[in-house]
PLY file of the C-alpha trace (Angstrom):
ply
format ascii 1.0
element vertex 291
property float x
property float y
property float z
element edge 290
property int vertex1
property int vertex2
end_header
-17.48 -14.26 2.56
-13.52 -14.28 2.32
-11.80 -17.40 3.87
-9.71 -15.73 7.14
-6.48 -15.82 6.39
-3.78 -17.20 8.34
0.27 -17.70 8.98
-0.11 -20.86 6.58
-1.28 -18.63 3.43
1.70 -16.25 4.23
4.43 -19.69 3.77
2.35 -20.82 0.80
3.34 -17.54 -0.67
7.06 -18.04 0.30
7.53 -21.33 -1.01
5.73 -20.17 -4.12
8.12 -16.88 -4.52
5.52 -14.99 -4.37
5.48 -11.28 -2.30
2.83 -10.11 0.28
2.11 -6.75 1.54
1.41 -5.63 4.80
0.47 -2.28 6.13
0.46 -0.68 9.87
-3.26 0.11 11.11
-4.35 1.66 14.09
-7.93 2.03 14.20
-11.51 0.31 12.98
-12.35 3.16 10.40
-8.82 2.43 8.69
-9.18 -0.88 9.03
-12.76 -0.82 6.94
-11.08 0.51 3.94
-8.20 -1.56 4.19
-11.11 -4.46 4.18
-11.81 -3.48 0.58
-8.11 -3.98 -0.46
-5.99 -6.75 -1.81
-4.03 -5.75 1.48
-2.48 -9.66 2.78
-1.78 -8.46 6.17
-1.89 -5.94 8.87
0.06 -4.92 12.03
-1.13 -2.55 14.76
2.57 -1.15 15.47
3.63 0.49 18.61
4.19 3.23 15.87
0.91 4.62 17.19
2.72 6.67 19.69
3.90 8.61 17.21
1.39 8.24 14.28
-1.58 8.78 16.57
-0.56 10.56 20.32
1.88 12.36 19.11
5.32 11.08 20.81
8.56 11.46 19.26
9.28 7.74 19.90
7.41 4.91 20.29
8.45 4.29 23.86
5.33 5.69 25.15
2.84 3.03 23.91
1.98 0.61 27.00
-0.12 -2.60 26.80
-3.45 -1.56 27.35
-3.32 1.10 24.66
-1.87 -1.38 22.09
-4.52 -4.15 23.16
-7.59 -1.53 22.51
-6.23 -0.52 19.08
-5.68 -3.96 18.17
-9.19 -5.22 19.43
-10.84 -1.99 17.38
-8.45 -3.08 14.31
-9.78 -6.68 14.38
-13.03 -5.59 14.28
-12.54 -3.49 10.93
-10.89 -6.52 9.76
-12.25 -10.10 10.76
-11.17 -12.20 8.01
-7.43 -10.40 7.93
-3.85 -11.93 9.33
-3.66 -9.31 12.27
-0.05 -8.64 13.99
0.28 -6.70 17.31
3.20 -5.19 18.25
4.58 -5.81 21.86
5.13 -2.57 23.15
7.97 -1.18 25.62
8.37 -3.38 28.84
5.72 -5.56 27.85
8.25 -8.47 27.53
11.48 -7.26 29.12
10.48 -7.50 32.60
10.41 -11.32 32.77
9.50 -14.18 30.71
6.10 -14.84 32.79
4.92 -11.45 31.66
6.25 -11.51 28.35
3.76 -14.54 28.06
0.97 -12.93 29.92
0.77 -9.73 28.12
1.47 -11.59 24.79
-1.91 -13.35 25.56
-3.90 -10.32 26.09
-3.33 -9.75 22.61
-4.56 -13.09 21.31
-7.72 -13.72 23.64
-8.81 -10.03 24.54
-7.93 -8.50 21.37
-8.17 -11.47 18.58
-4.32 -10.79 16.84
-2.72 -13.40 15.24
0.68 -12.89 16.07
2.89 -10.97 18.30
6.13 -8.63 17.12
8.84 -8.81 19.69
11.88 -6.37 18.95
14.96 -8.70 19.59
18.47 -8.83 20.66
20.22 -12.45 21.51
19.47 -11.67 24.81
15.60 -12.32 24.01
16.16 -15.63 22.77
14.48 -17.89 25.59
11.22 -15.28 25.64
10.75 -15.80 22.23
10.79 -19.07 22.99
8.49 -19.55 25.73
6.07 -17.43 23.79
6.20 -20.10 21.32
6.04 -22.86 23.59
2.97 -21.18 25.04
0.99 -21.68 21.51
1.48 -17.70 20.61
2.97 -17.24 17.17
5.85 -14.85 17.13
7.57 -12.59 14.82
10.90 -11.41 15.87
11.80 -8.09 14.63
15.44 -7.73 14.09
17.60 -4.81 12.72
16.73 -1.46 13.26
15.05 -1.93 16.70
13.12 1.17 17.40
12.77 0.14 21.55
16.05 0.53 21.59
16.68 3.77 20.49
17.93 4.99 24.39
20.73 2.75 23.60
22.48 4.85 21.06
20.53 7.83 20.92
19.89 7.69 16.99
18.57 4.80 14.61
20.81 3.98 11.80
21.11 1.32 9.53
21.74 -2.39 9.97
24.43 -4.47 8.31
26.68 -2.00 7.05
29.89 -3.77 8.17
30.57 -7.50 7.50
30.50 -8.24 11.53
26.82 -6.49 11.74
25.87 -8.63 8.80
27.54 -11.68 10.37
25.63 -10.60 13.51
22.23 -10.01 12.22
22.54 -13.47 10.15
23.20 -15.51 12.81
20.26 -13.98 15.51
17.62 -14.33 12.88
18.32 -17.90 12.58
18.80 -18.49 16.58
15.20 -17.13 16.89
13.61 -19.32 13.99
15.71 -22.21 16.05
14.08 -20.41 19.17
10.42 -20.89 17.44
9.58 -17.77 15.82
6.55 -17.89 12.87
8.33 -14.79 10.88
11.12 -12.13 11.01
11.04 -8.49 10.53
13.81 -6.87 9.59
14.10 -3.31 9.73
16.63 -0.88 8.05
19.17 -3.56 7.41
21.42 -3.44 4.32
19.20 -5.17 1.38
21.85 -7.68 0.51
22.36 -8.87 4.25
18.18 -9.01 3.96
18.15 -10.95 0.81
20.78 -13.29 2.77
18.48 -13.61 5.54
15.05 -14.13 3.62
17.14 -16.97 0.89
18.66 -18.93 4.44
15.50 -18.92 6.25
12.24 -21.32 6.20
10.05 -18.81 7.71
8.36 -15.72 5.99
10.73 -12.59 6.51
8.79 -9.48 5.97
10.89 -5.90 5.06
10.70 -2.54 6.65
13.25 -0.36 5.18
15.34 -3.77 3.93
15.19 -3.78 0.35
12.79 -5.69 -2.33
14.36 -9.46 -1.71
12.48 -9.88 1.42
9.39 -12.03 1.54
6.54 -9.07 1.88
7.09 -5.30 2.89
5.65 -3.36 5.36
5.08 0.38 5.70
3.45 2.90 8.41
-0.09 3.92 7.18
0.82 7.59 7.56
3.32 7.66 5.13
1.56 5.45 2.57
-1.10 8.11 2.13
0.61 11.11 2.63
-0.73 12.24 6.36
2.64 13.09 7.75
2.63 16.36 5.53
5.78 18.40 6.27
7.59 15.46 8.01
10.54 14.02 6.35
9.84 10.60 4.86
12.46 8.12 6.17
14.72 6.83 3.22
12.85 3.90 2.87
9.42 5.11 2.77
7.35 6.04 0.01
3.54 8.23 -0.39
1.40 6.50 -2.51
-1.01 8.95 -2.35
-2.08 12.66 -1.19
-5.13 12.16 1.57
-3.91 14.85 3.76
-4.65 17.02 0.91
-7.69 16.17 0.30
-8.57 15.83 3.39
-7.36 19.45 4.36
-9.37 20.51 1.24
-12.80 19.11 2.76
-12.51 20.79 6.10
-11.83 24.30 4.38
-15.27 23.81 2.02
-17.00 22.32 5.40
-15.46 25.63 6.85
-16.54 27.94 4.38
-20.28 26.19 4.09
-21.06 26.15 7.75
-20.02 30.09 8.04
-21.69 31.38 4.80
-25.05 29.33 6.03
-24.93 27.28 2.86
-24.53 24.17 5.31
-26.64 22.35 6.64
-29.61 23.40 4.45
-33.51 22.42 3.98
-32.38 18.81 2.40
-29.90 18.34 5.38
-32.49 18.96 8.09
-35.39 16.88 9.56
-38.57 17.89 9.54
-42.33 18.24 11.33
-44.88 16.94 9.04
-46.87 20.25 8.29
-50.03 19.35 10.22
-48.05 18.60 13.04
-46.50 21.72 12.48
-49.54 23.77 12.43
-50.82 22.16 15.45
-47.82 22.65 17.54
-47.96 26.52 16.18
-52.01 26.79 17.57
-50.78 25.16 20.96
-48.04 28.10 21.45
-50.28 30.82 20.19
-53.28 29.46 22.56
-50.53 29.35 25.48
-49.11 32.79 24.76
-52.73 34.21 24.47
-53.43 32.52 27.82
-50.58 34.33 29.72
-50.75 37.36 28.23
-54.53 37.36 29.90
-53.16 36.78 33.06
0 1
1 2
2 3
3 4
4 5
5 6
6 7
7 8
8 9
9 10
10 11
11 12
12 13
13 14
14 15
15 16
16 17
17 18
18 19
19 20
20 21
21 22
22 23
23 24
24 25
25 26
26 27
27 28
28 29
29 30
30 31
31 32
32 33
33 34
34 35
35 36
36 37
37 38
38 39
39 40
40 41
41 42
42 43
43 44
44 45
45 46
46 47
47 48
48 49
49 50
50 51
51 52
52 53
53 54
54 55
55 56
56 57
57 58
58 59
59 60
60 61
61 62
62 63
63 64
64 65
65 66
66 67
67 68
68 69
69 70
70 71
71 72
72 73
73 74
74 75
75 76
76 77
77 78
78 79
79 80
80 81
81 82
82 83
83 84
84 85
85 86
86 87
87 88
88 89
89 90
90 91
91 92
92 93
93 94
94 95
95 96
96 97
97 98
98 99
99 100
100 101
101 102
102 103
103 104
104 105
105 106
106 107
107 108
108 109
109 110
110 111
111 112
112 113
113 114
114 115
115 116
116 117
117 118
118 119
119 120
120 121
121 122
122 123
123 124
124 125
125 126
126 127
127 128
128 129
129 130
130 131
131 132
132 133
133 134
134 135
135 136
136 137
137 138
138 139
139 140
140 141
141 142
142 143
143 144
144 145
145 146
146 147
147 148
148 149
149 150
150 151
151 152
152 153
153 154
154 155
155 156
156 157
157 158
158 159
159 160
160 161
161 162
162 163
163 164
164 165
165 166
166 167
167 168
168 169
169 170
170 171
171 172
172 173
173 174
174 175
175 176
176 177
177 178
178 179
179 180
180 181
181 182
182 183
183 184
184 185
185 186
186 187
187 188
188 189
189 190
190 191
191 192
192 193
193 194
194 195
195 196
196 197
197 198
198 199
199 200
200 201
201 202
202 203
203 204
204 205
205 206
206 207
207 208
208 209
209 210
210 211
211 212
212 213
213 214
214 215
215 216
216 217
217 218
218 219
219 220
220 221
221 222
222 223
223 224
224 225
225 226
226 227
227 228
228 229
229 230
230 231
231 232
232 233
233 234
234 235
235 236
236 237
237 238
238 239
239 240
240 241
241 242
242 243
243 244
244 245
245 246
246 247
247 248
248 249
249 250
250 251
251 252
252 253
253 254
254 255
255 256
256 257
257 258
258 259
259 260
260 261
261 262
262 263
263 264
264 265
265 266
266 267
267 268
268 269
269 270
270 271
271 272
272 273
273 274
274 275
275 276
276 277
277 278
278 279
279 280
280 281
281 282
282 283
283 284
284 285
285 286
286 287
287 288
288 289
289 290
């Protein structure tokens, strides 16, 4: 069996310059293959709004969705680093929530650390989330939450006073006690100045190669979202809604030109059973048409 891994394996591979990978999952059947991979690390985003319900954003993801996904995620995956995402209002509210629903992911659902999208305004929950013996990653940048805000996402640290912006809040929340940063759609040299200045991993989404590990959205790895526009960032790896649209065509085909199921695909009656069953009927039918 694997040793779990945990948030120390993920500095040993900082200080050693060495990259990890870490890819959004959202259910236990995913999270079985992913088993099988070289995979360092996984995070149940809010992302399923959109991935899996269906939303345009992923506003609509409360806490008891997330916390099922993530408990049906760790179960796919027991010996993985698993990362929940703190959904909408989960941690706005107030701080005692923020805390409260942060522990429903580590005791009823078995993550490893929470995501927290960030502004400086977020500084003391981050914090007390820490203080409370939850790691933390603060997700800086592109902050998807906050898309009511502006209406749009764009990218992060385009202008020198973003960059100074974005440089500065990563390092207030390490200072604040956050494990890791994530930062999303940022400019990849104000990344690479982020990752270089700070002494905690700093995983990528959409920030360039200098980051510590990248992360991408499951769907768009393997090529689900077929039709949708990748964002810029994003890459497919590989063509499962394909073949996966292929498969239900044949199954299609099979079940309406009675080639599926067949004999080998059926159970069976031993063939004395069989024949007594078949002199039971024919003795009953006899018997009533007698009557």
């Amino acid at each position: 069996m694997n040793a779990k891994k945990t948030l120390a394996d993920l500095y040993r591979l900082k200080e050693n310059k060495q990259k990890f990978s870490c890819i959004t999952c959202y259910d236990y059947t995913t999270a079985s293959i992913i088993a099988g991979t070289d995979i360092d690390t996984v995070m149940v985003g809010d992302s399923a709004a959109q991935a899996i319900l269906g939303h345009r954003t992923t506003l609509p993801a409360d806490m008891d969705t997330m916390v099922k996904l993530t408990a049906a995620v760790r179960r796919g995956l027991p010996e993985s680093l698993v990362i929940a995402d703190m959904p909408f209002l989960s941690y706005q509210i107030s701080i005692a929530e923020a805390i409260r629903n942060a522990g429903r992911f580590i005791t009823e659902a078995g993550a490893d650390i929470v995501k927290i999208e960030v502004s400086e305004h977020d500084i003391d929950t981050v914090r007390a989330v820490s203080r409370a013996g939850i790691a933390v990653m603060a997700h800086i940048g592109i902050r998807p939450q906050s898309i009511g805000l502006s209406g749009r996402l764009r990218a992060e640290g385009t202008t020198a006073i973003q960059a100074r912006g974005l440089i500065d809040l990563a390092q207030r929340m390490v200072d604040a006690g956050a494990r890791m940063l994530l930062v999303e759609g940022t400019a990849r040299e104000i990344a690479a100045i982020i990752t270089r200045r700070s002494r905690v991993p700093v995983l990528s989404c959409g920030s360039g190669p200098d980051c510590d590990g990248q992360v991408l959205v499951i769907t768009d790895v393997l090529g689900l979202n077929e039709g949708a526009k990748l964002p810029k960032f994003a890459k497919c790896f590989g063509r499962v809604g394909e073949n996966i649209r292929e498969a239900l065509t044949e199954y299609d085909k099979q079940v309406k030109n009675a080639s599926f199921p067949d004999d080998a695909t059926s159970y069976h009656i031993p063939a004395k059973e069989l024949e007594k069953l078949n002199k039971e009927l024919n003795r009953k039918e006899s018997e009533q048409q007698a009557l």
